[in-house]
N, CA, C and O atoms as a GROMACS GRO file, in nm:
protein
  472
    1UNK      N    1  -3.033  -4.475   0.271
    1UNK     CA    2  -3.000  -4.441   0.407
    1UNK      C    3  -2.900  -4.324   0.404
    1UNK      O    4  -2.832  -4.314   0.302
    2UNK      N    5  -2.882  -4.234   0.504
    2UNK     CA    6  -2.826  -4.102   0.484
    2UNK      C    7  -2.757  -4.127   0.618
    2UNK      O    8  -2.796  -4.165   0.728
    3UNK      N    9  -2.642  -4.091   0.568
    3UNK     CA   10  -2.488  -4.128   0.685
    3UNK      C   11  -2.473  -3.927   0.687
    3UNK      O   12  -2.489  -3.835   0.607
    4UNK      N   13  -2.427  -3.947   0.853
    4UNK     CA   14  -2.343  -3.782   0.896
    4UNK      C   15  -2.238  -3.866   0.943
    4UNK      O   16  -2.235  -3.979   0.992
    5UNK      N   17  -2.164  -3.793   0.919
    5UNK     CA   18  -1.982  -3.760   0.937
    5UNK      C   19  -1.959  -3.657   1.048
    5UNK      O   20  -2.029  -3.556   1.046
    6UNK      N   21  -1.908  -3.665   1.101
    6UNK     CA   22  -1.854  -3.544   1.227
    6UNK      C   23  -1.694  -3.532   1.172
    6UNK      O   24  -1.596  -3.606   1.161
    7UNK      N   25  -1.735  -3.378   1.141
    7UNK     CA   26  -1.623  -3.297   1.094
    7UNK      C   27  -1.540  -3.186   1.207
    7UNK      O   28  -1.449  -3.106   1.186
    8UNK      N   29  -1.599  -3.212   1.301
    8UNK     CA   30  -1.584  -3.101   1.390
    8UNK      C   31  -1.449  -3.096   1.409
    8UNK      O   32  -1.425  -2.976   1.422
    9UNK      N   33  -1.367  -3.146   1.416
    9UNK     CA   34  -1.173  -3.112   1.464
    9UNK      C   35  -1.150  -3.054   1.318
    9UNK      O   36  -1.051  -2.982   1.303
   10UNK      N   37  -1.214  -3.073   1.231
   10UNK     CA   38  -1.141  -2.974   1.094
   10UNK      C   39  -1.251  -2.894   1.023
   10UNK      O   40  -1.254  -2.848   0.909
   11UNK      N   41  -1.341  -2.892   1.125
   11UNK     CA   42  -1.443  -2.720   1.111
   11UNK      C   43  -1.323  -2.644   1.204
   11UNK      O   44  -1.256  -2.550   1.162
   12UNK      N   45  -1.305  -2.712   1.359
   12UNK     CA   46  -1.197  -2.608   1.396
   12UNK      C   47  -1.114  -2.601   1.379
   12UNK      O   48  -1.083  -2.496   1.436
   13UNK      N   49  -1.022  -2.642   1.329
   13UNK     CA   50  -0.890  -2.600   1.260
   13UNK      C   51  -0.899  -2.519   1.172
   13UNK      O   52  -0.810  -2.434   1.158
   14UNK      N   53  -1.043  -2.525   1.065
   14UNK     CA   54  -1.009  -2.405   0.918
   14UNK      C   55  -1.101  -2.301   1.023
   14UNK      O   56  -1.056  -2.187   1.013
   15UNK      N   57  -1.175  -2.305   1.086
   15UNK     CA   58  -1.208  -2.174   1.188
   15UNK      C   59  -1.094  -2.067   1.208
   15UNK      O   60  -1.078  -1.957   1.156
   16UNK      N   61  -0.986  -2.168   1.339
   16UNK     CA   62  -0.893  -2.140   1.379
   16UNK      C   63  -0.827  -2.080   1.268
   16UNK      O   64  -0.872  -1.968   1.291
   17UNK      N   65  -0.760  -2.064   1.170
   17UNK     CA   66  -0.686  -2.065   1.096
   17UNK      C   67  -0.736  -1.960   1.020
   17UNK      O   68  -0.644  -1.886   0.986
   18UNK      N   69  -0.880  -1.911   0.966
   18UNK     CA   70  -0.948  -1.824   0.960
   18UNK      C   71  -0.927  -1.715   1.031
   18UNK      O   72  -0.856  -1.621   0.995
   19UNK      N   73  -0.999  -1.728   1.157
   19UNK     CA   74  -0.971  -1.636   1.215
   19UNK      C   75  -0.846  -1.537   1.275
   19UNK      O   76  -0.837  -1.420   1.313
   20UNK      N   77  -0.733  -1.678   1.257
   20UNK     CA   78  -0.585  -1.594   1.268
   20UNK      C   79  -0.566  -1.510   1.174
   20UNK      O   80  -0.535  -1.396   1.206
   21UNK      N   81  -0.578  -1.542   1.048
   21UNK     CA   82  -0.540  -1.430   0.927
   21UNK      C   83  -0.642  -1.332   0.915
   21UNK      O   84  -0.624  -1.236   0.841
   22UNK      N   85  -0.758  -1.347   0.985
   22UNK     CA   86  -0.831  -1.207   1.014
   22UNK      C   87  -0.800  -1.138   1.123
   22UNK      O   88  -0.841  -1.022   1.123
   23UNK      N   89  -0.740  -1.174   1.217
   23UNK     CA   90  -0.708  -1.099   1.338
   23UNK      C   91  -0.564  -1.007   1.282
   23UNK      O   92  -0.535  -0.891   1.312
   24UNK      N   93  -0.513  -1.069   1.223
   24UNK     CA   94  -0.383  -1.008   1.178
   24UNK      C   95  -0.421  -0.918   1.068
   24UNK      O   96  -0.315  -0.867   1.031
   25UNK      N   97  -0.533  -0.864   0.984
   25UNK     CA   98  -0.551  -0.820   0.930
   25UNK      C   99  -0.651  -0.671   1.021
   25UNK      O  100  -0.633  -0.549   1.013
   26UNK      N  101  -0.713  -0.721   1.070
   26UNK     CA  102  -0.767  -0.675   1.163
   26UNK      C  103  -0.689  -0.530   1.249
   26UNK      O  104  -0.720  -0.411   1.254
   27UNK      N  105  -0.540  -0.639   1.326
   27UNK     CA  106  -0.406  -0.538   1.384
   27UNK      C  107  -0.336  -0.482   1.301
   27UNK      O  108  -0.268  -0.390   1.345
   28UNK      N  109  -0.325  -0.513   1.155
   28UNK     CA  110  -0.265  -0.411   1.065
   28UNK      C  111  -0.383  -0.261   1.042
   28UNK      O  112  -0.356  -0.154   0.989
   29UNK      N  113  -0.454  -0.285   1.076
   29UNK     CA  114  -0.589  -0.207   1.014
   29UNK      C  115  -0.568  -0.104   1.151
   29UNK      O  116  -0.579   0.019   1.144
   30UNK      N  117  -0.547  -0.151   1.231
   30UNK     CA  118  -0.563  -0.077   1.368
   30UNK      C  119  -0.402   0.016   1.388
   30UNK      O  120  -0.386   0.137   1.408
   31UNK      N  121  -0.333  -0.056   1.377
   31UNK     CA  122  -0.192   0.017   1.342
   31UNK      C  123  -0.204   0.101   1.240
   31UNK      O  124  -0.109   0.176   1.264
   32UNK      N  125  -0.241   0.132   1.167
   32UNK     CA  126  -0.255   0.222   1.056
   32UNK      C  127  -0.338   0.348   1.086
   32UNK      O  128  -0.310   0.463   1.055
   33UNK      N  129  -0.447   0.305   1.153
   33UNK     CA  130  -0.516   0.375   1.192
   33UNK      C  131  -0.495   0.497   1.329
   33UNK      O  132  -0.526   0.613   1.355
   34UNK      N  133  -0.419   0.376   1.391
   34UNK     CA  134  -0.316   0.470   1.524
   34UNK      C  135  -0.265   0.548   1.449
   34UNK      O  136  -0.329   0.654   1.441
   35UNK      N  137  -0.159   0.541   1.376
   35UNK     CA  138  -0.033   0.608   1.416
   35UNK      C  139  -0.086   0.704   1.290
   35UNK      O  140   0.007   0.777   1.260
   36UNK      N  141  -0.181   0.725   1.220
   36UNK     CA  142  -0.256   0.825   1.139
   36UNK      C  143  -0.299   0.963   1.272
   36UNK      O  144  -0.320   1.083   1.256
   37UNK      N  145  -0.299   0.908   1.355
   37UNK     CA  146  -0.404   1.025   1.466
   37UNK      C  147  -0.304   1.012   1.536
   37UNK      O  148  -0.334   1.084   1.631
   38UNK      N  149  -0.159   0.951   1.567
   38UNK     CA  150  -0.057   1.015   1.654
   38UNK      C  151   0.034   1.130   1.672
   38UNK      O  152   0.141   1.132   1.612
   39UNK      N  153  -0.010   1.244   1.767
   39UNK     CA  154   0.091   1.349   1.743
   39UNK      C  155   0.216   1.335   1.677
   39UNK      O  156   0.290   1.236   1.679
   40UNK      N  157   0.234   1.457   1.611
   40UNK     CA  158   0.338   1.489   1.562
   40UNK      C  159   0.410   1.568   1.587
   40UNK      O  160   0.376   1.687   1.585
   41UNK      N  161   0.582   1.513   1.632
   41UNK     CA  162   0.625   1.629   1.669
   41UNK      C  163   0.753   1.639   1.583
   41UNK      O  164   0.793   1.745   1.535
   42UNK      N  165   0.823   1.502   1.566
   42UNK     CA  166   0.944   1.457   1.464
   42UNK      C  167   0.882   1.362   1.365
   42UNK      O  168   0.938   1.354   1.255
   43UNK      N  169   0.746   1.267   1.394
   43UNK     CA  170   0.686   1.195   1.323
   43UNK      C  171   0.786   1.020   1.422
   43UNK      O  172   0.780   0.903   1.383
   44UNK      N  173   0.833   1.053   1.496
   44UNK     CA  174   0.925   0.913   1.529
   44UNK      C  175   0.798   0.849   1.608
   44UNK      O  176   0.827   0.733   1.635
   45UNK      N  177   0.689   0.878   1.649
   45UNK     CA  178   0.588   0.849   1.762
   45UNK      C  179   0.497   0.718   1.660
   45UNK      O  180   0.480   0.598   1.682
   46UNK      N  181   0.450   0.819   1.528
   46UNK     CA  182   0.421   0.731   1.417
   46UNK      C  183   0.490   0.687   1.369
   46UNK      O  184   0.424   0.619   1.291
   47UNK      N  185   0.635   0.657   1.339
   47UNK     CA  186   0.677   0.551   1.292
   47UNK      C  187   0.680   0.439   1.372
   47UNK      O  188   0.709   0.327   1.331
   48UNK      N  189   0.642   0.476   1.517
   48UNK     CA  190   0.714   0.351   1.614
   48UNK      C  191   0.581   0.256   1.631
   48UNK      O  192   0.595   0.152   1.696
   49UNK      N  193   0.420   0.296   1.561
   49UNK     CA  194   0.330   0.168   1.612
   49UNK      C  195   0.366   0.063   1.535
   49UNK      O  196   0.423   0.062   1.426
   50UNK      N  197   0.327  -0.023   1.604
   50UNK     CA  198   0.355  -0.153   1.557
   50UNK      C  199   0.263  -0.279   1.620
   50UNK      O  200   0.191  -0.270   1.718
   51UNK      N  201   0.283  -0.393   1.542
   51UNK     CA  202   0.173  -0.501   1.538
   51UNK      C  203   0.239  -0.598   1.548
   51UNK      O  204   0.350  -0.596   1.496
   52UNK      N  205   0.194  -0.718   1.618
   52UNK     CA  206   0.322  -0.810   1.667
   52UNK      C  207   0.227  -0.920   1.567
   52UNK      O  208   0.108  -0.901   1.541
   53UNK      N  209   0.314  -1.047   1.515
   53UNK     CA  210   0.255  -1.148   1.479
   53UNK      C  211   0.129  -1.205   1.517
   53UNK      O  212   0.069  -1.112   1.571
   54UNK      N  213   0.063  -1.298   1.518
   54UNK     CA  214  -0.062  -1.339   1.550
   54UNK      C  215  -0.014  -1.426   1.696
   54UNK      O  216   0.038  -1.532   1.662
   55UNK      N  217  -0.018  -1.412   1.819
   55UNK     CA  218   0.009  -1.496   1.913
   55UNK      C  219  -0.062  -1.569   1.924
   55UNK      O  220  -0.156  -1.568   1.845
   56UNK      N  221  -0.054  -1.693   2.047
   56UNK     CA  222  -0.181  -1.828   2.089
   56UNK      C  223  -0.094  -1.805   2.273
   56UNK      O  224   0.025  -1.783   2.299
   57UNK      N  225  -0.226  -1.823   2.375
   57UNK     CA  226  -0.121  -1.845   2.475
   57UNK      C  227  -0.256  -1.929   2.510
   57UNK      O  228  -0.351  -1.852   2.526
   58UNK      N  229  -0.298  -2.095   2.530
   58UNK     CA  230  -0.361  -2.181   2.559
   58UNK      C  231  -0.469  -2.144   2.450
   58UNK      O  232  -0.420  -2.138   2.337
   59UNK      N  233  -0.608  -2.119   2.457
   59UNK     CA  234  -0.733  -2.101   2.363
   59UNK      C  235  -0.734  -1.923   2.344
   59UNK      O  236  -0.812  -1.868   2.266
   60UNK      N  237  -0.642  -1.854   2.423
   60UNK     CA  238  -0.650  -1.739   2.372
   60UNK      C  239  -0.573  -1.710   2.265
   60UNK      O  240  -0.453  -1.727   2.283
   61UNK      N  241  -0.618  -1.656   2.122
   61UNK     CA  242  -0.569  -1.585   1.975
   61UNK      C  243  -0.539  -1.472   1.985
   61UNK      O  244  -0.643  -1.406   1.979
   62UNK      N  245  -0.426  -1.389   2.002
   62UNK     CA  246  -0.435  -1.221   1.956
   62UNK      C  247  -0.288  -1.160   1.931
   62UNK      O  248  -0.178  -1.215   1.930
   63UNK      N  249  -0.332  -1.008   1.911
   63UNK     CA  250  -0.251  -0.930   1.804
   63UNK      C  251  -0.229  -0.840   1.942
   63UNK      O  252  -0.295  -0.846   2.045
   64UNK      N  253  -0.116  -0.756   1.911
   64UNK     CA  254  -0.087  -0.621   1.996
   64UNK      C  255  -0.024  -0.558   1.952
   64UNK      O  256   0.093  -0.571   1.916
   65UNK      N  257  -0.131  -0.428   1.941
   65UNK     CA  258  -0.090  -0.301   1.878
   65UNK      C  259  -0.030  -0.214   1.966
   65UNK      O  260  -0.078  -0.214   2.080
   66UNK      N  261   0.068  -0.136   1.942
   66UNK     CA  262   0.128  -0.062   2.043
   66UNK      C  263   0.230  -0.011   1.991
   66UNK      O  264   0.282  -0.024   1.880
   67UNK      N  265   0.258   0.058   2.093
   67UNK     CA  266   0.403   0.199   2.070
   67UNK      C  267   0.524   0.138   2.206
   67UNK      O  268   0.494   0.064   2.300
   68UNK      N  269   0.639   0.187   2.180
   68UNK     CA  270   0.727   0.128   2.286
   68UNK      C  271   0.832   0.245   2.324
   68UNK      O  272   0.928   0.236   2.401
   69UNK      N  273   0.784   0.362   2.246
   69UNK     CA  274   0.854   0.483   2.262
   69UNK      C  275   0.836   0.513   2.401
   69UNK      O  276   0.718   0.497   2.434
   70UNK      N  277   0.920   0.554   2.504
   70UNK     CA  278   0.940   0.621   2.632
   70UNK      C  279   0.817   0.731   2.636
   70UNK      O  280   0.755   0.739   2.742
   71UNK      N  281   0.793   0.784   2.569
   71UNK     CA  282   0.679   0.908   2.633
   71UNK      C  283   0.556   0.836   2.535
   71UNK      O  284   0.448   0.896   2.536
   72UNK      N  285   0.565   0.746   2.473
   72UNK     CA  286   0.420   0.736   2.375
   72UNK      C  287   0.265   0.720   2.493
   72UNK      O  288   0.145   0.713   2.463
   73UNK      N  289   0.333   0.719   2.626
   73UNK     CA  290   0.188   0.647   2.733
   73UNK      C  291   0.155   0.788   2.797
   73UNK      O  292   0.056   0.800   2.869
   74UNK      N  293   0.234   0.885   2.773
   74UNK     CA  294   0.207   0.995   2.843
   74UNK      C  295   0.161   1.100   2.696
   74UNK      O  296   0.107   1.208   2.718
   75UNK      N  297   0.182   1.065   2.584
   75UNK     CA  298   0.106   1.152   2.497
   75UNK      C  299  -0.022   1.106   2.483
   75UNK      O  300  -0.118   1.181   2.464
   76UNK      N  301  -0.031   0.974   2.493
   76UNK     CA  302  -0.123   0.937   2.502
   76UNK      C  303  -0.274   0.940   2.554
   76UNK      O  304  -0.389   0.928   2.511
   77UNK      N  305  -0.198   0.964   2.683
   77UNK     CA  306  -0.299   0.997   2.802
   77UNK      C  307  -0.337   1.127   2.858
   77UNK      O  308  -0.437   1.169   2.916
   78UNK      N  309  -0.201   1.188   2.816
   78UNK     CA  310  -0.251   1.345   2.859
   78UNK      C  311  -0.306   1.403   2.750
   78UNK      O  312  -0.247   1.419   2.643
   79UNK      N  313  -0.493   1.456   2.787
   79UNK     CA  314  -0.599   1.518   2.699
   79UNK      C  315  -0.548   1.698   2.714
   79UNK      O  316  -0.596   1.786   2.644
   80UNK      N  317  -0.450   1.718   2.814
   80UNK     CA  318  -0.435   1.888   2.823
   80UNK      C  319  -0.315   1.907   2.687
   80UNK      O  320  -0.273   2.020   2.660
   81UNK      N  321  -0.275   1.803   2.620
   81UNK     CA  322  -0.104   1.839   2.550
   81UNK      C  323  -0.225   1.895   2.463
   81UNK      O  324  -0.346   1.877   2.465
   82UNK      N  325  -0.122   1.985   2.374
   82UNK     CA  326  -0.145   2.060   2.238
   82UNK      C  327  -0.043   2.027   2.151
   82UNK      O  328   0.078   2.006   2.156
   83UNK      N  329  -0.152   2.031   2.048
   83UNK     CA  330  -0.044   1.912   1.914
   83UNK      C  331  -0.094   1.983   1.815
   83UNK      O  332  -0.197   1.957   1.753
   84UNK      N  333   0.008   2.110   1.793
   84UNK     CA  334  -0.055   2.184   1.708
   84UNK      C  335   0.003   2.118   1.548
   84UNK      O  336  -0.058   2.167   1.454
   85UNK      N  337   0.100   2.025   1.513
   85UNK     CA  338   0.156   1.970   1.398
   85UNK      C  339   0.034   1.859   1.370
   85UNK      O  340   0.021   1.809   1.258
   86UNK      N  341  -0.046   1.828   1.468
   86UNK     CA  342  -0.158   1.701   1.450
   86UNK      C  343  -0.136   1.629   1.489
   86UNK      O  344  -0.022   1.584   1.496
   87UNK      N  345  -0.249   1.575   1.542
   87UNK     CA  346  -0.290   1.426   1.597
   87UNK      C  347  -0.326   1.468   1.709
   87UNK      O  348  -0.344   1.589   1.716
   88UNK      N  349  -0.349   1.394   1.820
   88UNK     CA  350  -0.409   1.376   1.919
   88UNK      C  351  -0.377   1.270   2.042
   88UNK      O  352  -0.309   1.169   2.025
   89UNK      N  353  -0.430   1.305   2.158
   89UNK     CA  354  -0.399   1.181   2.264
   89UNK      C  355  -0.535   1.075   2.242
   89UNK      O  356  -0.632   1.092   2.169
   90UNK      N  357  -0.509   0.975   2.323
   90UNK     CA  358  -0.598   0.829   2.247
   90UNK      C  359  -0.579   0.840   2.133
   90UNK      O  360  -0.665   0.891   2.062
   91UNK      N  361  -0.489   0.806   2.095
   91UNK     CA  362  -0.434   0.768   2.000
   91UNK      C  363  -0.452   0.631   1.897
   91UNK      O  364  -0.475   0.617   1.777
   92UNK      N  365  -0.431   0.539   2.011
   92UNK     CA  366  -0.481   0.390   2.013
   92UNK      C  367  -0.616   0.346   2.064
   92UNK      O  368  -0.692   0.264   2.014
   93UNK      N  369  -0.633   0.425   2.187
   93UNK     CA  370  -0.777   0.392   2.222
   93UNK      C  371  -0.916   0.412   2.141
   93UNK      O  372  -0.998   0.324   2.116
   94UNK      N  373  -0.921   0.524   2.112
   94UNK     CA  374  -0.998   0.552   2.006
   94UNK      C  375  -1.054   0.531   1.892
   94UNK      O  376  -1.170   0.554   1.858
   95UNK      N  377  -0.934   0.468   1.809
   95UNK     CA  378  -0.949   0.391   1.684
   95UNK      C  379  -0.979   0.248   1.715
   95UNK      O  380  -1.053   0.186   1.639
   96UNK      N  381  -0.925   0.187   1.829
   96UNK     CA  382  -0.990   0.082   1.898
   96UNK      C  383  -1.128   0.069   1.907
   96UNK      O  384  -1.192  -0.016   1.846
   97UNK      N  385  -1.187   0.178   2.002
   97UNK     CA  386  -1.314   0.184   1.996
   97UNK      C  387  -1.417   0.187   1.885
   97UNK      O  388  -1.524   0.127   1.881
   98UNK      N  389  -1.378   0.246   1.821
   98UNK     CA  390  -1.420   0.314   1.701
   98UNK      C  391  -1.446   0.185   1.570
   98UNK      O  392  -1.523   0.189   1.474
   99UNK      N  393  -1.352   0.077   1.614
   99UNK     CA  394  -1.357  -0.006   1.475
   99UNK      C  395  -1.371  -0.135   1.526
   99UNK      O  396  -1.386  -0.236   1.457
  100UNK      N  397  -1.366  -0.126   1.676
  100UNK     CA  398  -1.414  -0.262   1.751
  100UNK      C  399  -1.542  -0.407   1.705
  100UNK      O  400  -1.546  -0.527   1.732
  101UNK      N  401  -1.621  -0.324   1.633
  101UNK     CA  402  -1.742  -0.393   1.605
  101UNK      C  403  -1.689  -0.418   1.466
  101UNK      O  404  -1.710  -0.528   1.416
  102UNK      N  405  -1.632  -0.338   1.407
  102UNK     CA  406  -1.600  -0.390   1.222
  102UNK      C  407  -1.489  -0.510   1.242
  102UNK      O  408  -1.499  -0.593   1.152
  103UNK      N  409  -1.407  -0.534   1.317
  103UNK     CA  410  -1.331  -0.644   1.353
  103UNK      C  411  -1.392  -0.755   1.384
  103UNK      O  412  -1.402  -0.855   1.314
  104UNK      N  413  -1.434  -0.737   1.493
  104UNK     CA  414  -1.541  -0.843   1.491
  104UNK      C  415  -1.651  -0.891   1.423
  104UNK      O  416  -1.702  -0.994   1.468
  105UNK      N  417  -1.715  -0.824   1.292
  105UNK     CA  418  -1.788  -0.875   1.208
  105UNK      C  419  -1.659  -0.941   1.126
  105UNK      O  420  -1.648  -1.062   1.109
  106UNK      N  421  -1.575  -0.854   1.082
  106UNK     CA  422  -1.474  -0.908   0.968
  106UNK      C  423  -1.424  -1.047   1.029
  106UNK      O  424  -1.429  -1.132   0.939
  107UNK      N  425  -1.382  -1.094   1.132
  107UNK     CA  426  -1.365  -1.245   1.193
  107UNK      C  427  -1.461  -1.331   1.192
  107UNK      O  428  -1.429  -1.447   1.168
  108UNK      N  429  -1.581  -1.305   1.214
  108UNK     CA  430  -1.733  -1.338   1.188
  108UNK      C  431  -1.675  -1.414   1.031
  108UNK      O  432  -1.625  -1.520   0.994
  109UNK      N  433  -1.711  -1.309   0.986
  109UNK     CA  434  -1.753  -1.318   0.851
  109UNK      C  435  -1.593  -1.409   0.794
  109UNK      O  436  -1.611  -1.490   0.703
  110UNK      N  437  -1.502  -1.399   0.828
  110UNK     CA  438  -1.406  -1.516   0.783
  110UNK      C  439  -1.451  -1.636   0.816
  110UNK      O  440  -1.468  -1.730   0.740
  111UNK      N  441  -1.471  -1.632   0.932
  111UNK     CA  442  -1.512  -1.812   0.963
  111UNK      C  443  -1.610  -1.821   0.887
  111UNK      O  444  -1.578  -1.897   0.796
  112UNK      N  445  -1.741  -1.777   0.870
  112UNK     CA  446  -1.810  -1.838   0.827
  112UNK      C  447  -1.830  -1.886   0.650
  112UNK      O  448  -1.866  -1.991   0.598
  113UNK      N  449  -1.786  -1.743   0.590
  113UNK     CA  450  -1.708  -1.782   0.466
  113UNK      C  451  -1.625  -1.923   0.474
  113UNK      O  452  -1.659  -2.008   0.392
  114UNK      N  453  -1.535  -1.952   0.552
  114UNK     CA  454  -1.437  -2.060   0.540
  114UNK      C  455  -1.542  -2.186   0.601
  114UNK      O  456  -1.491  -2.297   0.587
  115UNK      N  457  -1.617  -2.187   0.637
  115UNK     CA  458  -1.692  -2.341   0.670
  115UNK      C  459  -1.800  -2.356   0.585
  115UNK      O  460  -1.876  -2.453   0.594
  116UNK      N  461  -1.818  -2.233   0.469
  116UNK     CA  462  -1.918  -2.198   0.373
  116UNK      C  463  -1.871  -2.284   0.288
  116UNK      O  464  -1.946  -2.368   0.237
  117UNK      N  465  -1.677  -2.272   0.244
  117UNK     CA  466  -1.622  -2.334   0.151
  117UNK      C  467  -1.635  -2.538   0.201
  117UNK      O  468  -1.636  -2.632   0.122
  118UNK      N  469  -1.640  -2.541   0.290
  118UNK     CA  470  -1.571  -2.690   0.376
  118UNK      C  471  -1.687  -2.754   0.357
  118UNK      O  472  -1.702  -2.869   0.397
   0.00000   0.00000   0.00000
């Protein structure tokens, strides 16, 4: 006779837990990637992105990438500046876009690796 077990509260927990250390890997990847394409004018614009710990606020998981510099929302946004030292405006948006789908396979692909192991 062949017995099932319901594992399901600790499929989601090593999910959960999965997917946090990919999301945080994920916002380091994206921070790096910002502040690579952030104008330069002293370089203080790129030193200032940054990635906050892995938050939870009820079933929502996430990371936030961002700048907190006083003008970083206006270099940002204005496509007329000239940045002749390098980089560019969308700064953040861009590389967002751009790597949106590789994040989300890479979380993919943690969980399922981790319930591969379980």
């Amino acid at each position: 006779m062949a017995e099932l077990i319901w594992r399901g509260n600790k499929a989601l927990s090593v999910t959960k837990k999965a997917a946090t250390r990919a999301l945080g890997v994920c916002g380091s990847d994206l921070q790096r990637k910002s502040a690579e394409q952030a104008p330069i004018e002293t370089g203080d614009l790129r030193a200032n992105c940054s990635v906050s710990p892995v938050q939870q606020e009820g079933e929502k998981v996430y990371v936030t990438v961002g700048y907190n510099l006083v003008y970083a929302r206006v270099q940002h946004e204005r496509l007329d500046f000239n940045h002749p030292r390098g980089g560019k405006a969308k700064f953040l948006e861009d590389p967002y876009k751009e790597n949106i789908a590789r994040y989300e396979t890479t979380i993919g692909t943690a969980i399922k690796q981790t319930l591969a192991k379980e």
